[in-house]
C-alpha positions as CSV (number, residue, x, y, z in Angstrom):
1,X,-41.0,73.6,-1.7
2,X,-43.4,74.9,-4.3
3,X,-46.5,73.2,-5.5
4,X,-44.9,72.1,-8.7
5,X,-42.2,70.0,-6.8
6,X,-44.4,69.1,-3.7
7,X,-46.8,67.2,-7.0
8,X,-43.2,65.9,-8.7
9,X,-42.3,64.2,-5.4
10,X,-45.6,63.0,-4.6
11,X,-45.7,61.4,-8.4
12,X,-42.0,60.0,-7.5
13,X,-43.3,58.6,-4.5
14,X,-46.3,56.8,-6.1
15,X,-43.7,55.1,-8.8
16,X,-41.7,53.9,-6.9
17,X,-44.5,52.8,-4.9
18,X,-45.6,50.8,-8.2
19,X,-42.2,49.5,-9.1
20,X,-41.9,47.7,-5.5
21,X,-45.6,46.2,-5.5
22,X,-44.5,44.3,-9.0
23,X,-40.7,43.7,-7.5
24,X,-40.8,40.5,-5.9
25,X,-37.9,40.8,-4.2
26,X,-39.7,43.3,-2.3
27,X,-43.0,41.6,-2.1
28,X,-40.8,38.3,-0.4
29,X,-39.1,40.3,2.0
30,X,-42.7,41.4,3.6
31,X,-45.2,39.2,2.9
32,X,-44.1,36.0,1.6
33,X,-41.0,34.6,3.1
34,X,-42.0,32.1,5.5
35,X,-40.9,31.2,9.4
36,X,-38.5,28.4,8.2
37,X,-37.3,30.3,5.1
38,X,-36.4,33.5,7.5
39,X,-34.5,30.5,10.0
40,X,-31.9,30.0,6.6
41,X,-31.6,33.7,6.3
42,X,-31.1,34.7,9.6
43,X,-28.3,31.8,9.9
44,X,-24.7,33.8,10.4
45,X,-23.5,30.2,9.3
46,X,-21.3,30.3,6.0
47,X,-22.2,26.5,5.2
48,X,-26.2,26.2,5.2
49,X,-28.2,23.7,3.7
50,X,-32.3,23.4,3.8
51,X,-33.6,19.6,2.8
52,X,-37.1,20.3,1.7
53,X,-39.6,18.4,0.2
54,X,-41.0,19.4,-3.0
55,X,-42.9,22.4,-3.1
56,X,-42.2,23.6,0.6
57,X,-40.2,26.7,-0.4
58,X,-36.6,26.1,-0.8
59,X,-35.6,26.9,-4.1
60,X,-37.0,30.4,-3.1
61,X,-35.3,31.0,-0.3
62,X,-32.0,29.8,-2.1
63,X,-32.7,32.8,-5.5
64,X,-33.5,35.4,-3.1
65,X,-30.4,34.3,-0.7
66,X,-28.2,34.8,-3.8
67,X,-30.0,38.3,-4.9
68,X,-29.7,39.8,-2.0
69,X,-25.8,38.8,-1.9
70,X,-25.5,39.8,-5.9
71,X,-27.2,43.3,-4.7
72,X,-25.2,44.0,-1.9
73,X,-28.8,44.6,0.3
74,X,-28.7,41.3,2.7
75,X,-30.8,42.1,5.7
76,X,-29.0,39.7,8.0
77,X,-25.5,39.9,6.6
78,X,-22.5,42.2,6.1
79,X,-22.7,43.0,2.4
80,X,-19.7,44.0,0.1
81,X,-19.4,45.2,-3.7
82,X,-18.3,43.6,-6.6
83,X,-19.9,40.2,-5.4
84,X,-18.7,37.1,-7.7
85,X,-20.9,34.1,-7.3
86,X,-21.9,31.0,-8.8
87,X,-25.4,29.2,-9.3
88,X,-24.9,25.1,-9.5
89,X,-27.6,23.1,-10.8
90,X,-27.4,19.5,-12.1
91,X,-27.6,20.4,-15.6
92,X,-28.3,23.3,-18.4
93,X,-31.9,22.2,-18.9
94,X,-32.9,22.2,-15.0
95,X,-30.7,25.7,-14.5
96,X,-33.1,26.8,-17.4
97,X,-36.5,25.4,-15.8
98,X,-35.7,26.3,-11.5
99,X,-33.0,28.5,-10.7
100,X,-32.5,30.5,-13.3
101,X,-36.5,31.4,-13.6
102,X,-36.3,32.0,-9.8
103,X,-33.2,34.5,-10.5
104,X,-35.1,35.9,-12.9
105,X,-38.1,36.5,-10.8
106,X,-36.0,37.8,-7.6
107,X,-33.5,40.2,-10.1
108,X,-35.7,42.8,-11.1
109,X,-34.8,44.4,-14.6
110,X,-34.0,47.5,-13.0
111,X,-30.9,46.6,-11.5
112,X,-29.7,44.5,-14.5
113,X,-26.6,45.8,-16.0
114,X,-26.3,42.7,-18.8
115,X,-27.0,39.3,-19.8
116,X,-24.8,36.9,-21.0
117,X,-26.3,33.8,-23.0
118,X,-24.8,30.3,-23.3
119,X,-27.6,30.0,-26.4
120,X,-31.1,31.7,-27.1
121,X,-31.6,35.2,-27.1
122,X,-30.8,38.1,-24.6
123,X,-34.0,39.7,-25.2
124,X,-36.0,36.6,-23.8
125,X,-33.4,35.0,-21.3
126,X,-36.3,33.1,-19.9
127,X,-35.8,30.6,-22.9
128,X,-32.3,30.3,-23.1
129,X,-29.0,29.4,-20.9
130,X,-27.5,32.1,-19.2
131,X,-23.8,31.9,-18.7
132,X,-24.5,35.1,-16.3
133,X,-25.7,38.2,-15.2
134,X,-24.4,41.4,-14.1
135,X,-26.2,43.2,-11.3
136,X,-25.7,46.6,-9.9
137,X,-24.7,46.4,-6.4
138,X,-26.0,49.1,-3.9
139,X,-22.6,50.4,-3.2
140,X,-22.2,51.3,-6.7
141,X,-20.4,48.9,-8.4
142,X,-21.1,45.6,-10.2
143,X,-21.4,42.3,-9.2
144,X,-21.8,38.7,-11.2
145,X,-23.6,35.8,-11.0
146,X,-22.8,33.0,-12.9
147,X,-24.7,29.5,-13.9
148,X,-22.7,26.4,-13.7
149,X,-24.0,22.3,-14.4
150,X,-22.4,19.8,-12.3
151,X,-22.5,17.8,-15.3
152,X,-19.8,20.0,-16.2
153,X,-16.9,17.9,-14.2
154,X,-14.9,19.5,-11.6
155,X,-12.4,21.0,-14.1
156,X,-14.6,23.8,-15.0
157,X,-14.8,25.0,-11.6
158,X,-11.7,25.5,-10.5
159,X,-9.2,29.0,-11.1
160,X,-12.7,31.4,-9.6
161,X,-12.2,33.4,-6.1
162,X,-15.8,33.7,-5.1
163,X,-18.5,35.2,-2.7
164,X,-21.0,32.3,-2.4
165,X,-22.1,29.4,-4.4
166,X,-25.8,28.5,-4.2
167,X,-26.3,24.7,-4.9
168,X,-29.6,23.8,-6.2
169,X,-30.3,20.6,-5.5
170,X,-27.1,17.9,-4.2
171,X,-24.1,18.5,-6.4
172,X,-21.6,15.7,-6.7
173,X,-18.6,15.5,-3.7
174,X,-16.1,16.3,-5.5
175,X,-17.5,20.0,-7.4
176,X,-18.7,20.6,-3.5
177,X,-15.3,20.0,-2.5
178,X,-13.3,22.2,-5.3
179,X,-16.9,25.1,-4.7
180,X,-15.6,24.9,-1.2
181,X,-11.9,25.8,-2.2
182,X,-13.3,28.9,-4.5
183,X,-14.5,30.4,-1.4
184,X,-11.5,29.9,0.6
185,X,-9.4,33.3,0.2
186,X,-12.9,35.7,0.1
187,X,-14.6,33.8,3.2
188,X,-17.2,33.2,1.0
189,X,-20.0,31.5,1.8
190,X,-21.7,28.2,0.6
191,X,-25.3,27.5,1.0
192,X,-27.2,24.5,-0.5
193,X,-31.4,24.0,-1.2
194,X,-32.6,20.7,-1.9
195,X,-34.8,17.8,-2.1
196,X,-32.7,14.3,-0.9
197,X,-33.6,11.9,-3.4
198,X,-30.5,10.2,-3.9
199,X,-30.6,8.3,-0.5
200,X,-27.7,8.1,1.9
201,X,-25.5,10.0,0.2
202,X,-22.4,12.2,0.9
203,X,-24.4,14.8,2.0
204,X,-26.0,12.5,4.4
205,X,-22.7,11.5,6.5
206,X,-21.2,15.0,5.9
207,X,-23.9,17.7,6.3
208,X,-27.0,16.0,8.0
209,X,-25.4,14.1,10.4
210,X,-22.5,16.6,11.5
211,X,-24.7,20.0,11.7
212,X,-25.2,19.6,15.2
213,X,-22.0,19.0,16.2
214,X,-19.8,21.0,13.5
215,X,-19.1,24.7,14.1
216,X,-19.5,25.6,10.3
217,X,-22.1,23.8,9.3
218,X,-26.1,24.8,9.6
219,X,-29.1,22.9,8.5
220,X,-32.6,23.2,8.2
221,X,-35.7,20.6,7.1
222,X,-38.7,21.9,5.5
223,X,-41.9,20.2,4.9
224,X,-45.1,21.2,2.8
225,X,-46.8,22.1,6.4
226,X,-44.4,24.9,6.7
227,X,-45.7,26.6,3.7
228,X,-48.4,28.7,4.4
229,X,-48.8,29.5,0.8
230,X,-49.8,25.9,0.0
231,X,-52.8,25.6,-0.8
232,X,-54.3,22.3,1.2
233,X,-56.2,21.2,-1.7
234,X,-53.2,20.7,-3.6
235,X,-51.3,19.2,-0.1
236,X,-54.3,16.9,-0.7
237,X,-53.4,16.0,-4.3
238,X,-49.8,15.5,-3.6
239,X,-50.7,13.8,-0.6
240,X,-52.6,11.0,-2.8
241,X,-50.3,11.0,-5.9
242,X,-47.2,10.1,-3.7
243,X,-46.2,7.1,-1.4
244,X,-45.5,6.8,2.4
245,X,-42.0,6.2,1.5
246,X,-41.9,8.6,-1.2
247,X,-43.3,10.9,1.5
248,X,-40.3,11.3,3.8
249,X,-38.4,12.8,1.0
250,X,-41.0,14.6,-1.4
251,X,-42.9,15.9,1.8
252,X,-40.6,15.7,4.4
253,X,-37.1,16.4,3.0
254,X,-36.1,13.9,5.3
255,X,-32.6,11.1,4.0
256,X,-34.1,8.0,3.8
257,X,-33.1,4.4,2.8
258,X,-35.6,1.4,1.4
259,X,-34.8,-0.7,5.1
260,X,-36.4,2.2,6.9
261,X,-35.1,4.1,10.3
262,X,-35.7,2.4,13.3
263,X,-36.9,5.9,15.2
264,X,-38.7,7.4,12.4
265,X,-40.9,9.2,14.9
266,X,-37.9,11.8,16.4
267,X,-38.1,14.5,15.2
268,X,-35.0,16.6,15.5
269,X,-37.6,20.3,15.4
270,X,-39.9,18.8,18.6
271,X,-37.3,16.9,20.3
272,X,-34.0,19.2,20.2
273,X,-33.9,22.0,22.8
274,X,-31.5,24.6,23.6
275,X,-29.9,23.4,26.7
276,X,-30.5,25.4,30.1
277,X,-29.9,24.9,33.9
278,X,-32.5,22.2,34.8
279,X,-33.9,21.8,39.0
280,X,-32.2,20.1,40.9
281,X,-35.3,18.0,42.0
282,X,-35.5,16.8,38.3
283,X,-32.0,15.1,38.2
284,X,-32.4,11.6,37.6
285,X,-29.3,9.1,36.6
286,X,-26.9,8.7,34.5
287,X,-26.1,5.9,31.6
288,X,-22.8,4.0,30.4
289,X,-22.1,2.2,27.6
290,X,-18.4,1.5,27.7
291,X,-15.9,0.5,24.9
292,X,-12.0,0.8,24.7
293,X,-11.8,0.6,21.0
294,X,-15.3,1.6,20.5
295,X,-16.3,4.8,22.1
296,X,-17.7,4.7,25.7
297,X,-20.6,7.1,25.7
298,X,-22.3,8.6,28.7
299,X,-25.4,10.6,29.2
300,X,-26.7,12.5,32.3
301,X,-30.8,12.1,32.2
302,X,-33.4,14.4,33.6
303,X,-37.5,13.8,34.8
304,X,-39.4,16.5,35.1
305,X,-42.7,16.6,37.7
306,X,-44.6,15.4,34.7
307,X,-42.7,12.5,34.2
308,X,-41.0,14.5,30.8
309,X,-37.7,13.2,30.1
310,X,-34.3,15.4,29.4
311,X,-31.1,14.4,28.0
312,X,-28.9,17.2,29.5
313,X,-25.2,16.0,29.0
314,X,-22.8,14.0,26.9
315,X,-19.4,12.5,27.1
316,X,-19.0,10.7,24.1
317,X,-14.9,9.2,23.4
318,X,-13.0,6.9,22.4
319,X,-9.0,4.9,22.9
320,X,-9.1,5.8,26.2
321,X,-8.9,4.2,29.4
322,X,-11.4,4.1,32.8
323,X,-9.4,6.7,34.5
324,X,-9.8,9.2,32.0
325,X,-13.5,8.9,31.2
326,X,-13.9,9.2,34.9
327,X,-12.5,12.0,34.9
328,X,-14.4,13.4,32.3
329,X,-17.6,12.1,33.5
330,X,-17.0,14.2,37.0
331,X,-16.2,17.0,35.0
332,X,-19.5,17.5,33.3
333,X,-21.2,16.2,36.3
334,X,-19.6,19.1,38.0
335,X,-20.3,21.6,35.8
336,X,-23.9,20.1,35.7
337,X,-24.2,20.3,39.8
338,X,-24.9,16.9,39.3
339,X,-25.6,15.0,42.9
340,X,-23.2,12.2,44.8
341,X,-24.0,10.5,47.3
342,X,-22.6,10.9,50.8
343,X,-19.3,9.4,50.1
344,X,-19.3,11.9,46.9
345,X,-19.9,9.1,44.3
346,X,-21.6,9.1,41.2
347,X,-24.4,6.3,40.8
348,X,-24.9,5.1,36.9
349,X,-26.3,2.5,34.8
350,X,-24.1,0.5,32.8
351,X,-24.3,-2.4,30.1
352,X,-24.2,-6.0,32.3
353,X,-21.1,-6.7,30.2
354,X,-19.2,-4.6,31.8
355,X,-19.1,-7.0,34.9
356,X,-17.2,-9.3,33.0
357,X,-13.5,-10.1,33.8
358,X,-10.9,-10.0,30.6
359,X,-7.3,-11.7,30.6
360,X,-6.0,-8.6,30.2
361,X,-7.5,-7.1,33.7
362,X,-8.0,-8.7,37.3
363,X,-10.8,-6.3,37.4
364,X,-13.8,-5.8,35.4
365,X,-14.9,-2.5,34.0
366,X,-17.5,-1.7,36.6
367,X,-15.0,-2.9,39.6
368,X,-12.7,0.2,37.7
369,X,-15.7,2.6,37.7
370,X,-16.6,1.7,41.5
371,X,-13.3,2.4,42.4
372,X,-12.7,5.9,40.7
373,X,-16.1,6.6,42.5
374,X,-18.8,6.2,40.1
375,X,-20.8,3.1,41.4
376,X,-22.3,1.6,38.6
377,X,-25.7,-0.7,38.6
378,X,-25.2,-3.2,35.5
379,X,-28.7,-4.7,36.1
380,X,-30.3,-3.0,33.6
381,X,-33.0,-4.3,31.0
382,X,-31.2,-5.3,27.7
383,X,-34.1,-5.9,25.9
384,X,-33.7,-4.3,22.3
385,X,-37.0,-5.0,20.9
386,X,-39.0,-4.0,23.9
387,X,-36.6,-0.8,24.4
388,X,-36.7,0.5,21.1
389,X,-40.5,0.0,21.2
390,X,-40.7,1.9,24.7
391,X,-38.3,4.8,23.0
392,X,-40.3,4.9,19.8
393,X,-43.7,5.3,21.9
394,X,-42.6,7.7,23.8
395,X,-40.7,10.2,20.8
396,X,-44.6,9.4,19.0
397,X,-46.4,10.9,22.4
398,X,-48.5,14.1,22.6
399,X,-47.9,16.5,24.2
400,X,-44.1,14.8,23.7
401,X,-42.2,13.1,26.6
402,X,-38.7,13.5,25.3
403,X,-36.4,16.3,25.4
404,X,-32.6,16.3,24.3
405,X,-30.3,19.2,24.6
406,X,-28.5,20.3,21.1
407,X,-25.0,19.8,22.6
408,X,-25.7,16.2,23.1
409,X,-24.5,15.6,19.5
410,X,-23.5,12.2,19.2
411,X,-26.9,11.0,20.6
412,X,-28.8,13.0,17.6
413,X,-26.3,11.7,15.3
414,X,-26.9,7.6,15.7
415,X,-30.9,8.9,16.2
416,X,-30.9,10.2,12.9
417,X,-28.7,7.1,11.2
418,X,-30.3,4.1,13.2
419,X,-31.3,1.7,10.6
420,X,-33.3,-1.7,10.2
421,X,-30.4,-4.4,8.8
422,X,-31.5,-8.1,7.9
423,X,-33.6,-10.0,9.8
424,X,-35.8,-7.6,11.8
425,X,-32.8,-6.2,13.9
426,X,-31.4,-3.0,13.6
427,X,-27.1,-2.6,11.4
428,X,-24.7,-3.1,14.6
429,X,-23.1,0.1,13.9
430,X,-23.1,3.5,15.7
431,X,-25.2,3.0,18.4
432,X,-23.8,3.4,21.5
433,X,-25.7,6.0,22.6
434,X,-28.8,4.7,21.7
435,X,-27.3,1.5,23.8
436,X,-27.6,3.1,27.0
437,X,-30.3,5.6,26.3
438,X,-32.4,2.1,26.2
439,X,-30.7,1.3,29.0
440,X,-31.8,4.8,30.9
441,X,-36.0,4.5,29.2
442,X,-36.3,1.0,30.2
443,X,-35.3,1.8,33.9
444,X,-38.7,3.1,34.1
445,X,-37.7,6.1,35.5
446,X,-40.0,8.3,38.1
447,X,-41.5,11.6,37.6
448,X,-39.8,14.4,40.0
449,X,-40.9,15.0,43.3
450,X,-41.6,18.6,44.4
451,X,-39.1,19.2,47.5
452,X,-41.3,19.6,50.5
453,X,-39.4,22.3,52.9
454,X,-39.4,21.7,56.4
455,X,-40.7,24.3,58.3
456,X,-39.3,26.2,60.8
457,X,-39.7,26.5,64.6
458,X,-40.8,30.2,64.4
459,X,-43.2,29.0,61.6
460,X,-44.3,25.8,64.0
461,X,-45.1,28.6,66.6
462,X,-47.0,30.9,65.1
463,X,-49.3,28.0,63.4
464,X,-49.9,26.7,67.1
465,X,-50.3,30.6,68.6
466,X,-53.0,30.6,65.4
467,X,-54.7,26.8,66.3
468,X,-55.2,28.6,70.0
469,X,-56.7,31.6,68.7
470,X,-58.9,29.9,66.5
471,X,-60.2,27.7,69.5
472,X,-60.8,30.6,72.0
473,X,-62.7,32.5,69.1
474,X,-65.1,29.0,68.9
């Protein structure tokens, strides 16, 4: 290579260089995106959703999701050509003002093949309503992105075979619904950033409360803490301009209702844990709540030497009989190398009601447990007010004292839609786990005990050979 090109290549170096210190695409890649935002990317999920309170970072993490799609560059996924996507917002004027300046920002010009305006002018797209863009994929060919309003009705998105829909901010059920259907045949994929504001809403009962437990669906909550590019004057501002209330949505990006949760201290980032084998020292008990027509949930509890507690297993069914959740109970205590007792039982707590006798059995629903071997203990503190306070102290503590494994889905479920009702008592509904996790706290249950091994003769022999040596050296 001659001088002349060795100086051309150097000069191509430095501009592209250039071009990448004012792409932002680039710049967010390396030194912006932050740990929670990367969690969303990383997620091989094709339904995610990050609730975020205002200003935490999720609109950004949503434009650059759909860029890096639209380009065919995704880090974390397997990219195609020809990409077809759409952008939902909740109307023309707040496409104009969030996602489509975020697009804008993420899409440098460079890989812009055309604009297509709904109204104002190509040559400042900034101003106007794009209908959409078309972006030169890295494989070569060309992919679309196109802005729709939910305002719209579900009749104008319907016919499209897509890649992904991004929703910005909570769409109406039934345009997520027909979105879901456009992604069907391409095993697209569906990803939604937003603030909750609207309350308890669809998205609530479908997406917050099922993520855990529902194989194609991923969520994530950030907060203004997790963005490190928040100034903390201005957390300080917000902070004073908004109320506690307003807090756990604008801050938080937490559902809430105006009755307030009862166990607004859990926190499903500090007290969900991947599950893995515990000691057996720190085995504790296990907790029934039964039900025939109501679901009979059980839950295998763990104390660690520091008195930590571990929820380490669920069964969690209902319309079925004692046999069968017997059964099932063994099962998971079996594949939990739970201990038994001598006679191979099970012990358990379980609600006092189930010592009662019915017409419609000579034998009451512990007498059925006994005899399939679980020997239940119905004396257990009922106490709702005193419970929850016990359970709400202990999710507030630091360092924390409670622990619960992800697959114990139904537990996080009623955690995270327990709510105060009329009359300082928490709405009768979905709670049966929470029944007889009360049931488990307020057994005041005792920190492990480290095994003490018994030593053996040879050991016994040599500590006395060593006591005689010691006392012929004095």
């Amino acid at each position: 290579m001659d001088e002349k090109e060795t100086i051309t290549k150097i000069l191509n170096i430095e501009a592209e260089q250039k071009k990448r210190t004012h792409d932002a695409l680039f710049c967010y890649n390396r030194t912006i995106v932050h740990e929670k935002q990367m969690l969303f990317h990383q997620s091989k999920f094709r339904n995610r959703w990050v609730f975020g309170g205002n200003r935490s970072g999720k609109t950004e993490c949503g434009a650059v999701e759909a860029v890096w799609m639209a380009r065919g560059v995704h880090p974390f996924r397997e990219n195609r050509d020809n990409v077809f996507g759409w952008i939902v917002s909740v109307t023309y004027e707040v496409q104009r003002d969030v996602a489509q300046a975020k697009i804008l920002k993420y899409l440098s010009p460079r890989y812009i093949e055309d604009i297509v305006m709904q109204s104002g002018r190509k040559g400042s797209p900034e101003y106007g309503i794009i209908d959409h863009i078309i972006v030169k994929n890295s494989f070569g060919g060309l992919s679309k992105i196109g802005f729709k309003s939910a305002d719209q009705g579900r009749e104008k998105f319907q016919g499209a075979s897509l890649d992904f829909v991004w929703f910005d901010e909570e769409p109406p059920k039934d345009i997520y619904d027909e979105c879901r259907m456009r992604v069907f045949d391409k095993a697209g994929n569906i990803f939604g950033t937003m603030t909750p504001l609207k309350g308890l809403s669809w998205v609530y009962d479908e997406i917050e409360l099922n993520c855990f437990d529902n194989p194609e669906v991923w969520c994530e909550h950030i907060e203004w803490a997790d963005n490190p590019y928040l100034p903390k004057d201005e957390i300080e501002l917000l902070l004073k301009s908004t109320s506690e209330d307003s807090q756990e949505t604008r801050r938080f990006g937490r559902f809430h209702e105006n009755t307030g949760l009862v166990y607004p201290e859990f926190d499903p980032a500090k007290h969900i844990i991947e599950p893995f084998d515990i000691p057996f020292e720190w085995q504790s008990n296990i907790s029934i709540d039964p039900g025939l027509n109501n679901p009979t949930s059980c839950h295998f509890y763990a104390v660690d030497f520091d008195g930590n507690i571990y929820v380490v297993g669920e069964h969690y069914a209902k319309g079925k009989d004692v046999d069968w959740h017997s059964e099932r109970i063994f099962e998971l205590a079996d594949k939990l190398g739970w201990h038994r007792d001598s006679s191979g039982r099970l012990h358990a707590l379980i609600d006092s009601a189930a010592s009662q006798r019915t017409l419609a059995s000579s034998k009451s629903v512990s007498e059925l447990f006994c005899s399939k071997g679980i020997l239940v203990n119905t004396r257990v503190n009922k106490d709702m007010f005193s419970g929850i306070a016990r359970i709400k102290e202990l999710f507030n503590a630091s360092p924390q004292k409670i622990f619960i494994f992800k697959n114990c889905v139904n537990l996080i479920r009623e955690l995270k839609s327990y709510w105060w009702g009329d009359g300082d008592r928490p709405k009768k509904a979905d709670d049966h786990s929470l029944d007889e996790f009360r049931y488990f706290v307020m057994s005041q249950p005792e920190a492990a005990k480290a095994k003490t091994l018994e030593k053996s003769a040879i050991a016994r022999d040599k500590e006395k050979l060593f006591r005689e040596l010691r006392r012929n050296f004095n």
